[in-house]
Steps between C-alpha positions, in 0.01 A plus 500: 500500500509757224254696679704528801764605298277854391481538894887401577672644190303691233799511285526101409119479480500737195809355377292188489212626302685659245701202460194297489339752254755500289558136460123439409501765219813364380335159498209633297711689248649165455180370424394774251865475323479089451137598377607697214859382418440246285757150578655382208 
């Protein structure tokens, strides 16, 4: 499906990945901020 999507319409395939990207490194920031703020 999403590879038909690079063949049908480029545009929403990259849309896609960046969103994808995106999400993941926010995800992982999350992890790195709960790692060094310390819960009180």
């Amino acid at each position: 499906m999403l590879i038909e999507q690079l063949v049908i319409n480029p545009l929403v395939f990259f849309r896609i990945i960046v969103i994808v990207i995106a999400s993941v490194c926010l995800h992982e920031l999350a992890h790195g901020w709960a790692a060094v703020i310390p819960i009180h």
